[in-house]
TIVEXNU-47452 format. One line per 4 residues: number of its first residue (from 0); their letters; for each residue x negated, y, z of N, C-alpha, C. Coordinates in Angstrom, 1 decimal, padded with zeros to 4 digits, m for minus. Atoms other than C-alpha are relative to their C-alpha. Example, Ala and Ser with C-alpha at 12.3 -4.5 7.8 and 13.67 -1.06 7.14 Angstrom:
0) AS) m000.9,m001.2,000.0,m012.3,m004.5,007.8,m000.9,001.2,000.0 | 000.9,m001.1,000.0,m013.7,m001.1,007.1,000.8,001.1,000.8
//
This chain:
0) XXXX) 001.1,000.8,000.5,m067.6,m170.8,019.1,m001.3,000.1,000.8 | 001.5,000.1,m001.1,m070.4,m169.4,021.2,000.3,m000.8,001.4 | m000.6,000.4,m001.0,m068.3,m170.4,024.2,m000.8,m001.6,000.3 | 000.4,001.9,000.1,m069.0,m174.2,023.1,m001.5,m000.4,000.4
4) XXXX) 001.2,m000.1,m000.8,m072.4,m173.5,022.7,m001.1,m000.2,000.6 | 000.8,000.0,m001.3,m073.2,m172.4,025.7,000.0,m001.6,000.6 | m000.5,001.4,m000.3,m071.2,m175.6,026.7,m001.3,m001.1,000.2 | 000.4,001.0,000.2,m073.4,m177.8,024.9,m001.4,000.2,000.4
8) XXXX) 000.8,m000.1,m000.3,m076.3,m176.1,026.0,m000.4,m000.4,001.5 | 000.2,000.5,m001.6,m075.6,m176.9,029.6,m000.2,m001.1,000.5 | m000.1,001.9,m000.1,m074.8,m180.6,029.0,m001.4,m000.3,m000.1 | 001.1,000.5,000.1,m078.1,m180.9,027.4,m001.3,000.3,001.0
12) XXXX) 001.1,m000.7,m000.9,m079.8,m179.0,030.2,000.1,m001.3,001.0 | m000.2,000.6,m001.3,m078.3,m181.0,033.2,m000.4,m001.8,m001.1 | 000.4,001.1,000.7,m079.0,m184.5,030.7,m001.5,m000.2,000.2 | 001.5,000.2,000.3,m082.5,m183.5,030.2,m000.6,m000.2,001.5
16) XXXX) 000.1,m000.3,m001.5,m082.7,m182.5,033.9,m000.2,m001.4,001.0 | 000.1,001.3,m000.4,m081.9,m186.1,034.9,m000.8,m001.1,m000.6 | 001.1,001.0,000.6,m083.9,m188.1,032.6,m001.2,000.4,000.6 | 001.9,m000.4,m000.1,m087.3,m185.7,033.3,000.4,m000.4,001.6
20) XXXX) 000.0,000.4,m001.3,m086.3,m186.8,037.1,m000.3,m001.4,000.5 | 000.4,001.6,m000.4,m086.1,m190.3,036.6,m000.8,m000.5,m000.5 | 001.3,000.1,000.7,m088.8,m190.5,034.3,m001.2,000.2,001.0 | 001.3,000.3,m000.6,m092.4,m191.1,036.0,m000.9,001.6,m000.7
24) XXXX) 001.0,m001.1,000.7,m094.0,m188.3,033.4,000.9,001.0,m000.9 | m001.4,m000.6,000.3,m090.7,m186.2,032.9,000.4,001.6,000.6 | m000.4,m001.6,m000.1,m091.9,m182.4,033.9,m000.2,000.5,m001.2 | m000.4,m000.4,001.5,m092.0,m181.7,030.3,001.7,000.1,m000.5
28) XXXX) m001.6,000.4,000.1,m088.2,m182.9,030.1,000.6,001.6,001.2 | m000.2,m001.4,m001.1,m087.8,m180.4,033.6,m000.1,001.4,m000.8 | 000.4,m001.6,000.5,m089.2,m177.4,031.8,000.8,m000.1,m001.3 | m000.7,m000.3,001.2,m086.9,m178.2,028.4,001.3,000.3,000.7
32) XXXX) m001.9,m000.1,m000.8,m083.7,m178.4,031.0,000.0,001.3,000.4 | 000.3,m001.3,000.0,m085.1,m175.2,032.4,000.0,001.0,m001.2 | 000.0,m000.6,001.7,m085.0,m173.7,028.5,001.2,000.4,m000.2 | m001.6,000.3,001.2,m081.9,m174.6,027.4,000.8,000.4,001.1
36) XXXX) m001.0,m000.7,m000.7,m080.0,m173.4,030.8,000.0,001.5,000.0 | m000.2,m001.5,000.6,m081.5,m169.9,030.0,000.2,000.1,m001.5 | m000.6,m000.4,001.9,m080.5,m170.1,026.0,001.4,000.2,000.5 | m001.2,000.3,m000.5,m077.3,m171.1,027.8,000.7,001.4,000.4
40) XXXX) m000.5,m001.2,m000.5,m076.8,m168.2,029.9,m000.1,001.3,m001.2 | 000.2,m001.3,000.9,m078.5,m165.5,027.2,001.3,m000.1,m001.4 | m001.6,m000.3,000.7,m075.4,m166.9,024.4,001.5,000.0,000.6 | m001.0,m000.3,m001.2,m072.8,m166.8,027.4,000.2,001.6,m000.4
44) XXXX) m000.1,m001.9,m000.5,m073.9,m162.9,028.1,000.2,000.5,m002.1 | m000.4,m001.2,001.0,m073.7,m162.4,023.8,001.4,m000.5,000.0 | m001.0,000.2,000.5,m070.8,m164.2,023.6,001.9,000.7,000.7 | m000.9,m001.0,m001.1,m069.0,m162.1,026.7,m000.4,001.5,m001.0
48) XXXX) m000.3,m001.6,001.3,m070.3,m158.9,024.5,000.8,000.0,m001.1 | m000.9,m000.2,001.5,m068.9,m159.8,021.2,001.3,m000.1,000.3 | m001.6,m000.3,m000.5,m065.2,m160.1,022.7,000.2,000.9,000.9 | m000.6,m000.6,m000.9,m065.4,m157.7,025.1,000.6,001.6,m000.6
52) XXXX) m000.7,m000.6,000.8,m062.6,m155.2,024.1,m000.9,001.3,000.5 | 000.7,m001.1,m000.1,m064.0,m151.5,023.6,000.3,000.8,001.1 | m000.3,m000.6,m001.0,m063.7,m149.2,026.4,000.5,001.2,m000.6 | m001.3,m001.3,000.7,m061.4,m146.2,026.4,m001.5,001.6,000.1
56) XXXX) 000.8,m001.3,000.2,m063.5,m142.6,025.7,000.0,000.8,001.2 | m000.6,m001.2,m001.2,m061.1,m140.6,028.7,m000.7,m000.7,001.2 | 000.1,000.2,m001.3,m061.8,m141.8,032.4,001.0,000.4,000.5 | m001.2,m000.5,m000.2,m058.1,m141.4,032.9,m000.1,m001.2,001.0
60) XXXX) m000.7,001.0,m000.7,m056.3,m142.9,036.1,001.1,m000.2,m000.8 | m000.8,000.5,001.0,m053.6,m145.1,035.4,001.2,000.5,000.7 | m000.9,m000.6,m000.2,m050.5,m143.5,036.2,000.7,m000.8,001.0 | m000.5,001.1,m001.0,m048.9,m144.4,039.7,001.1,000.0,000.2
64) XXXX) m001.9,m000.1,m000.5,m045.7,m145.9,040.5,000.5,000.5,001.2 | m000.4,m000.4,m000.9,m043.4,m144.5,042.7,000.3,m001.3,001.5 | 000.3,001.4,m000.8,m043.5,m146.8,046.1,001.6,000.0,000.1 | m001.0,000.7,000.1,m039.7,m146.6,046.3,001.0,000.9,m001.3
68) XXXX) m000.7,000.0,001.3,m037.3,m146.6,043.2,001.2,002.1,000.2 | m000.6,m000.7,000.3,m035.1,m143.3,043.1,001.0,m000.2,m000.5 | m001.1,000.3,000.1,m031.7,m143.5,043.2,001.0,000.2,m000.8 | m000.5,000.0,001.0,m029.2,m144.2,040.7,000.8,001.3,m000.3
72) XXXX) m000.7,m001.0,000.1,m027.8,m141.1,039.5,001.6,m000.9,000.3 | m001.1,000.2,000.1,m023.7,m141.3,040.2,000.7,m000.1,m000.7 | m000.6,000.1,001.1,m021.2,m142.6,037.6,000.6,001.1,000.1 | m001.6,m000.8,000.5,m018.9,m139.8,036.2,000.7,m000.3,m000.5
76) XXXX) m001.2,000.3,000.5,m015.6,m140.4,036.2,000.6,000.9,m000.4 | m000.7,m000.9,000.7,m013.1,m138.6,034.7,000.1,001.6,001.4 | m000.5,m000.8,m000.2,m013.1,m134.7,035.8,001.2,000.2,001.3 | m001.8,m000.1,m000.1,m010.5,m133.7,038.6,000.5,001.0,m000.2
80) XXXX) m000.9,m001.0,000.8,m008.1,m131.6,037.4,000.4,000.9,001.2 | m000.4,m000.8,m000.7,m007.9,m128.5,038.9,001.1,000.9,m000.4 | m000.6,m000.7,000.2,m005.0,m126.4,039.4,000.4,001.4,m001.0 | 000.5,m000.9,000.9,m004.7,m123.6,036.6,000.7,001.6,000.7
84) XXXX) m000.2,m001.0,m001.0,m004.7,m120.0,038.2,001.4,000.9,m000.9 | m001.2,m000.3,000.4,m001.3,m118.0,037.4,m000.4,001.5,m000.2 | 000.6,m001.5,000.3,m002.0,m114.4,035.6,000.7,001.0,001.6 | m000.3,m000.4,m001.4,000.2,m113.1,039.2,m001.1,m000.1,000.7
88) XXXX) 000.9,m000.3,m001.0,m002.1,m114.1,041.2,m001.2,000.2,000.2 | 001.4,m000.5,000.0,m005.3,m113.1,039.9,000.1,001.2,000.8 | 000.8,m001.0,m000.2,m007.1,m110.3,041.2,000.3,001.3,m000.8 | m000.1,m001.3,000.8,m006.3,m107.0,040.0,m001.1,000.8,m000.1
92) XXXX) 000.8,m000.7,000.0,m008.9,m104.9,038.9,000.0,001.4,000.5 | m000.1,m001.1,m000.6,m010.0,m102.1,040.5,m000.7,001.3,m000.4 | 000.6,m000.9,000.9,m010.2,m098.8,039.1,m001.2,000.4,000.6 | 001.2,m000.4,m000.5,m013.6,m097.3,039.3,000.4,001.5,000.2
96) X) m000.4,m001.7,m000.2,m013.1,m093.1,040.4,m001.4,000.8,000.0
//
């Protein structure tokens, strides 16, 4: 809504701006065009405050991406089957003395 406004504040500036130009006795008109392009600007700058979203409290950076991706971990497939050890041929324990 202020947006518009401003809008309409501008049209009427640059309107007035050309009439007080073409007019003979038209620096009265100049100095209204000069008016209304600073109303213009001053509900611009409230109308940029009232939407502008609040700022954050922290001064945190924003967390950086890695420049290249990291590689897909490897599918697991099934297990390979290892041979099962035979009580013979283990290792025999060795007495302690």
């Amino acid at each position: 809504m202020l947006l518009f406004l401003s809008f309409a504040l501008v049209l009427a500036a640059t309107i007035l701006l050309v009439v007080g130009l073409l007019n003979d006795d038209g620096l009265m008109l100049v100095y209204f065009s000069i008016a209304a392009s600073a109303a213009a600007a001053v509900v611009l700058v409230a109308a940029l405050r009232r939407n502008k979203p609040p700022a954050r409290r922290q001064a945190t950076t924003p967390p950086q991406r890695p420049a290249t991706l990291p590689a897909p971990a490897p599918a697991i497939s099934t297990p390979p089957k290892v041979a099962a050890a035979s009580p013979a041929s283990a290792a025999a324990p060795v007495p302690l003395s």
